[in-house]
N, CA, C and O of each residue as an XYZ file, in Angstrom:
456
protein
N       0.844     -1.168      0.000
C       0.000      0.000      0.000
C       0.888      1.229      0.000
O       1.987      1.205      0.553
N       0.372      2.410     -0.678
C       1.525      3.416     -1.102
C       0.555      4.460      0.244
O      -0.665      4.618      0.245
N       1.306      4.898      1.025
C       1.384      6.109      2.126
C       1.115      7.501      1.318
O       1.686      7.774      0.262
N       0.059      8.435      2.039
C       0.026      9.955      1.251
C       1.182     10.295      1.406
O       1.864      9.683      2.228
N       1.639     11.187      0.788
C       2.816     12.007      0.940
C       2.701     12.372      2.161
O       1.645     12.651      2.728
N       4.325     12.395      2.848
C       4.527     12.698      4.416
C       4.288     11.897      5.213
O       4.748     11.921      6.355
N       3.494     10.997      4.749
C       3.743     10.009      5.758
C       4.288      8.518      5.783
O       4.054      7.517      6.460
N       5.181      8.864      4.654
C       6.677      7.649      4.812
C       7.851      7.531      4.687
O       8.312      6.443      5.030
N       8.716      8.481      4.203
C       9.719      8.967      3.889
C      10.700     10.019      4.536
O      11.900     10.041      4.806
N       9.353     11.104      4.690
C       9.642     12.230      5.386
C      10.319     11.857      6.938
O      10.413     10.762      7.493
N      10.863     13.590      7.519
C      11.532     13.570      8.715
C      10.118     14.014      9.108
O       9.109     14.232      8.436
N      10.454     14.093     10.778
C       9.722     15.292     11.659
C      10.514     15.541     12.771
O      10.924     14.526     13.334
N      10.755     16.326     13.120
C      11.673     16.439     14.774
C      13.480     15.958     14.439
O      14.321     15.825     15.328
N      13.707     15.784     13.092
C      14.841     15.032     12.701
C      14.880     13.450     12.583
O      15.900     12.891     12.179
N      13.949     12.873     12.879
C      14.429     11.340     13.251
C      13.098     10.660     12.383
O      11.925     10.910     12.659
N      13.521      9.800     11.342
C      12.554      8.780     10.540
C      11.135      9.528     10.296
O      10.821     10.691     10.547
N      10.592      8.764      9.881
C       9.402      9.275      9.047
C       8.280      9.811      9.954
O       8.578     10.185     11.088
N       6.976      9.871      9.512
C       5.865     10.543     10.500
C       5.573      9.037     10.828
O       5.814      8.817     12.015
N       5.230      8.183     10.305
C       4.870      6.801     10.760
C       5.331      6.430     11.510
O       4.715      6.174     12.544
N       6.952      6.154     11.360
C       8.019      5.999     12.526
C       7.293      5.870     13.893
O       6.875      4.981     14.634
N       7.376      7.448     13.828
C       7.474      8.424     14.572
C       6.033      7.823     15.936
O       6.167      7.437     17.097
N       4.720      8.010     15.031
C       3.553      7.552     15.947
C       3.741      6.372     16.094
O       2.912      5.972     16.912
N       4.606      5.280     15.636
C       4.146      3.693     15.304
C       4.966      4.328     17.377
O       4.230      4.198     18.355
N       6.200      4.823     17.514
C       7.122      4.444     18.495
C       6.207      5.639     19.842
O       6.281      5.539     21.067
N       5.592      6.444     19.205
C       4.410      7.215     20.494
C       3.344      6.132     20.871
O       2.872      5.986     21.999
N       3.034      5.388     19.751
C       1.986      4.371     19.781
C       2.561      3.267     21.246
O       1.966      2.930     22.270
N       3.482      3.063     20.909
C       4.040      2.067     21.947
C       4.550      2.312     23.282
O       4.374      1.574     24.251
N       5.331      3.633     23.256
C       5.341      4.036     24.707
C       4.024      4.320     25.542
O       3.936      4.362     26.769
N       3.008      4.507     24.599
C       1.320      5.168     25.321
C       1.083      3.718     25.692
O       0.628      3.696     26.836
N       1.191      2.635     25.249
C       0.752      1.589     25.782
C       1.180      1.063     27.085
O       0.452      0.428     27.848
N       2.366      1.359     27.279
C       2.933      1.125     28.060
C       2.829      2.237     29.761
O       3.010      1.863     30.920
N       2.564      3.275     29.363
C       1.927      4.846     29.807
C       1.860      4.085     31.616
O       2.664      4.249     32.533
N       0.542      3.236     31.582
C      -0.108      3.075     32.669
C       0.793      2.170     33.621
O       0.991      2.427     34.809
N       1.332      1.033     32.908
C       2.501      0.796     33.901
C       3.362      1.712     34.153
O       3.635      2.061     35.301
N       3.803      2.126     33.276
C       5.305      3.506     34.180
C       4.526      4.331     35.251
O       4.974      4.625     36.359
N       3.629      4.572     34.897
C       2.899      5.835     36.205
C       2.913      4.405     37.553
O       3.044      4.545     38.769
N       2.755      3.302     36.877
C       2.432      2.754     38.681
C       3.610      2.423     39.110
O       3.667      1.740     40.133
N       4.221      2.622     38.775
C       6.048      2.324     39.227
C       6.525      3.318     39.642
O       7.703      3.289     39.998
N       5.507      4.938     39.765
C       6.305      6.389     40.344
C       5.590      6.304     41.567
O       4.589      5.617     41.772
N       6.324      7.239     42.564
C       6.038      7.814     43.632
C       5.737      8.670     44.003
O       6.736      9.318     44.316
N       4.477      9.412     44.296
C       4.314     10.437     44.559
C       3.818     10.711     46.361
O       3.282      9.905     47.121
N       4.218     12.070     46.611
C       4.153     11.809     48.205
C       3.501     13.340     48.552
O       3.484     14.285     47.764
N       3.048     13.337     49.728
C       2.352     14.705     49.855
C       1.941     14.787     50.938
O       1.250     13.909     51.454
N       2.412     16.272     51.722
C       2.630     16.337     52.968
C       2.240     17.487     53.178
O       2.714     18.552     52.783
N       0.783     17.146     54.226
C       0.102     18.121     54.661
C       0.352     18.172     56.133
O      -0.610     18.046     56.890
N       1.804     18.382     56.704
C       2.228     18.299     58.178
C       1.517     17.157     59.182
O       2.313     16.253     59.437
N       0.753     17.061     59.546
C      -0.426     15.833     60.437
C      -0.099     14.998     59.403
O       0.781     14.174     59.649
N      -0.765     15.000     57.896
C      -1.144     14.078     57.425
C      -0.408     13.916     56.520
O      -0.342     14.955     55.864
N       0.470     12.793     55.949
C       1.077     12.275     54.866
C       0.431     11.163     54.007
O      -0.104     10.139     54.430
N       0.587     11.572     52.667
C       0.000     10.133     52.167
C       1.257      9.753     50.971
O       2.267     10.449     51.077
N       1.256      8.859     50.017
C       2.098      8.146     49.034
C       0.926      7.513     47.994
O      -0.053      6.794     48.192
N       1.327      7.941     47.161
C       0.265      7.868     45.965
C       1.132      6.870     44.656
O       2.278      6.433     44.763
N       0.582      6.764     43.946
C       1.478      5.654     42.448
C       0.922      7.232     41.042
O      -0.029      8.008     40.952
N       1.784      7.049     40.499
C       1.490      7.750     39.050
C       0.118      7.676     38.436
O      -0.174      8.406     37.488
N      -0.732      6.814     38.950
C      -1.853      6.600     38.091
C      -2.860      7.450     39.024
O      -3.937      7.714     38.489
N      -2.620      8.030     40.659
C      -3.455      8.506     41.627
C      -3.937      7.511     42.443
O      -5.054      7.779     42.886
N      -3.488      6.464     42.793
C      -4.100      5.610     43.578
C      -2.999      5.139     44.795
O      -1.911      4.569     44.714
N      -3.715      5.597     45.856
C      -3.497      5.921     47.041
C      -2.736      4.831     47.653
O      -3.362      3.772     47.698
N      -1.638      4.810     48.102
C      -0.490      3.584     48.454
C      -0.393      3.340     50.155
O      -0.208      2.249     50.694
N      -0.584      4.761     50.899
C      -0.563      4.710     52.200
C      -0.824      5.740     52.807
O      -0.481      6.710     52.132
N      -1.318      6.051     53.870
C      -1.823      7.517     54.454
C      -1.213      7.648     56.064
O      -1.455      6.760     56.882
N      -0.471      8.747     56.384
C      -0.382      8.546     57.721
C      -0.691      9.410     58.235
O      -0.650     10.430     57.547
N      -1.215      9.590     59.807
C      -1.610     10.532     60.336
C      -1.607     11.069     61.424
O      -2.559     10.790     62.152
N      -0.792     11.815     61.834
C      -0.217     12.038     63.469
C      -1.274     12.108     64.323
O      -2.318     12.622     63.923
N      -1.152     11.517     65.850
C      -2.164     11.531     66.648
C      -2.593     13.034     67.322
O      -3.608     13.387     67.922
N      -1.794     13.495     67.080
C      -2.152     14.752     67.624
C      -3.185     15.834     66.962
O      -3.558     16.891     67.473
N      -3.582     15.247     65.580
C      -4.501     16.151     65.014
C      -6.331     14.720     64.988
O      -7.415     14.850     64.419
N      -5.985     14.002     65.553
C      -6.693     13.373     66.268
C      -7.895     13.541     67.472
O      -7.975     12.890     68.513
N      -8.722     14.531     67.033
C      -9.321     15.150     68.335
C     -10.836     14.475     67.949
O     -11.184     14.379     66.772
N     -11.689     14.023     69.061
C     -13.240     13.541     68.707
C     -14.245     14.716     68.835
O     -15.448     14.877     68.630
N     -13.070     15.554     69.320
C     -14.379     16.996     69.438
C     -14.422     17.643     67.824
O     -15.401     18.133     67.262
N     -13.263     17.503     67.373
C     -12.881     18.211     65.732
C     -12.600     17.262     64.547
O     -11.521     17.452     63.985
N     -13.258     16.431     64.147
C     -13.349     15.424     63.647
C     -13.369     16.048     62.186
O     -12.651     15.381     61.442
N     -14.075     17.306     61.439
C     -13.739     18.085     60.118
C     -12.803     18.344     60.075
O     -12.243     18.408     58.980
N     -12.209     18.599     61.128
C     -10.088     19.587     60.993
C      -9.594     18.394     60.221
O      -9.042     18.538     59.130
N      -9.832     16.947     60.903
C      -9.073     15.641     60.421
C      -9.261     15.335     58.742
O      -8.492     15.112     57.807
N     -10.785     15.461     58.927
C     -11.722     14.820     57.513
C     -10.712     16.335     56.144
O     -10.211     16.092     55.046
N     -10.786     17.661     56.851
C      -9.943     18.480     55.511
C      -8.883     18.093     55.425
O      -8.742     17.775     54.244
N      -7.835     17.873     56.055
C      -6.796     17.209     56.046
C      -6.489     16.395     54.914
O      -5.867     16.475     53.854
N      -7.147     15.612     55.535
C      -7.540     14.358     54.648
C      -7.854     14.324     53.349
O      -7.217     13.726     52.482
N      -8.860     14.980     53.196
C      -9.015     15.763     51.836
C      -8.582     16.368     50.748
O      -8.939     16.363     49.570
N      -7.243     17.209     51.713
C      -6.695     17.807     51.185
C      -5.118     17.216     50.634
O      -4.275     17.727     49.896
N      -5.165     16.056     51.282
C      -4.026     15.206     51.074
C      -4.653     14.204     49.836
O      -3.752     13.548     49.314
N      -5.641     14.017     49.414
C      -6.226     13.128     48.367
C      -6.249     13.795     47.281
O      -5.955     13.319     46.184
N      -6.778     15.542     47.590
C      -7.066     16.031     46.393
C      -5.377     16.428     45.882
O      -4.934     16.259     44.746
N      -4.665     16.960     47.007
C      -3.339     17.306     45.764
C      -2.613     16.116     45.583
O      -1.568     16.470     45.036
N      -2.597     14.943     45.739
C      -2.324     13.373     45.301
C      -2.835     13.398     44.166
O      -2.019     13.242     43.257
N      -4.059     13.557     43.818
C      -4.627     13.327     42.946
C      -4.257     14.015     41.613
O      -4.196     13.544     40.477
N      -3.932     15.775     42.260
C      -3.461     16.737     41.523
C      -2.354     16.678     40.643
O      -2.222     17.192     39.532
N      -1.484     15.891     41.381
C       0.021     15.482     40.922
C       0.166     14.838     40.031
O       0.886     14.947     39.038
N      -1.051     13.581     40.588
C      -0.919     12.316     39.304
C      -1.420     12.575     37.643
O      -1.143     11.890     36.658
N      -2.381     14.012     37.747
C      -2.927     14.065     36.932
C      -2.123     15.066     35.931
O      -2.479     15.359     34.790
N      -0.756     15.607     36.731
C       0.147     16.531     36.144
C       1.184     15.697     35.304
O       1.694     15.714     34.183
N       1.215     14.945     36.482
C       2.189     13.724     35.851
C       2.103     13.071     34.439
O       2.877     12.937     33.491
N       0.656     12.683     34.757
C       0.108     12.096     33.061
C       0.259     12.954     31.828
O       0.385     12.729     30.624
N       0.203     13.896     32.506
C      -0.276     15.336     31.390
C       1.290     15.331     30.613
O       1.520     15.011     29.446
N       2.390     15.850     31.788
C       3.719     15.268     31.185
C       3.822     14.311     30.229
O       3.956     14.460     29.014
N       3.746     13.290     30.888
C       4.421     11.921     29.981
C       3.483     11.976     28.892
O       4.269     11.735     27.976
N       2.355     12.121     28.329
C       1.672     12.230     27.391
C       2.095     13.243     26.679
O       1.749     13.238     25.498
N       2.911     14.334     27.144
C       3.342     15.390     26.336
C       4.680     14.767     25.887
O       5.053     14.889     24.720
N       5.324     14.174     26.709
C       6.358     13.811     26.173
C       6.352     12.574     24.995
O       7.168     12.734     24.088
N       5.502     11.361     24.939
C       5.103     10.779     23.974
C       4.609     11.604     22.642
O       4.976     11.186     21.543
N       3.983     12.485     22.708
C       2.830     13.021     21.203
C       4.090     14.273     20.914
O       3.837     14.752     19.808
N       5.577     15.083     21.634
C       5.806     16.041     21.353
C       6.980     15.516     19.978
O       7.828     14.641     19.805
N       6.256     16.913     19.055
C       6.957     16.432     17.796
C       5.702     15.915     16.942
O       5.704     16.345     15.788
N       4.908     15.295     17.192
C       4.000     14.725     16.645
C       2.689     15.977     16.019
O       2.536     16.998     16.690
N       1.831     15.771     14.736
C       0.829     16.651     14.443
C      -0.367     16.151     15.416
O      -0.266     15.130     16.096
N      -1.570     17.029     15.405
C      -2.352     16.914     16.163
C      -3.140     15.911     15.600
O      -2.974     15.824     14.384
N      -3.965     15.102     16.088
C      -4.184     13.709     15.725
C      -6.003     14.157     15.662
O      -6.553     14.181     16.763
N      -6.593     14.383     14.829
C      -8.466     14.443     15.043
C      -8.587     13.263     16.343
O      -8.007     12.189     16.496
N      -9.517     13.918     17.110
C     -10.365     13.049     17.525
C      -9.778     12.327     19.200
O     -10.437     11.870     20.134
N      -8.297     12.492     19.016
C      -7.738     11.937     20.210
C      -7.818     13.167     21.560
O      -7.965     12.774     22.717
N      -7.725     14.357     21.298
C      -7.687     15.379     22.490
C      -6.371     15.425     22.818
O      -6.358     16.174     23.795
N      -5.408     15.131     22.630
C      -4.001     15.232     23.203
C      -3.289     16.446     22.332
O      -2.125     16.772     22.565
């Protein structure tokens, strides 16, 4: 099968063709979701620490006894909260990265959003 022009021959970014190019974005994206669960992410809201994986899913939470009170049980619960939501924040920066780093160099693709 004969390729439109540009997309077999040609450079982009310096290195092999445009095909190349997505066949080898194609394959690191597959791979995407394992590398994020193999990172560490950590986040420290003084009382409360947690450890998160690249994908946002929550590895361990710790929480000093001293912010431990039964009279103030919301002080704990924002905390808490607030240790999930910027966990969450991170992981989702993270992705944003490595997805930039897979597609950069690459034309914009219809339909994918990246």
């Amino acid at each position: 099968m004969k390729l439109p022009k540009g997309l077999g021959g040609g450079t982009l970014g310096g290195g092999g063709g445009l095909m190349a190019n997505v066949q080898n974005a194609m394959a690191r994206a597959q791979n995407l979701e394992q590398e994020l669960e193999t990172e560490t992410l950590n986040v420290d809201k003084g009382p409360v620490k947690a450890t998160f994986d690249g994908t946002g899913r929550i590895k361990s939470i710790k929480i000093d006894k001293s912010v431990v009170d039964p009279e103030d049980i919301e002080a704990l619960e924002d905390l808490v909260i607030g240790v999930m939501r910027d966990g969450f924040e991170k992981a989702v920066e993270l992705r944003a990265d490595r997805v930039g780093e897979i597609t950069k160099g690459l034309p914009p693709i219809p339909g994918l959003g990246l």
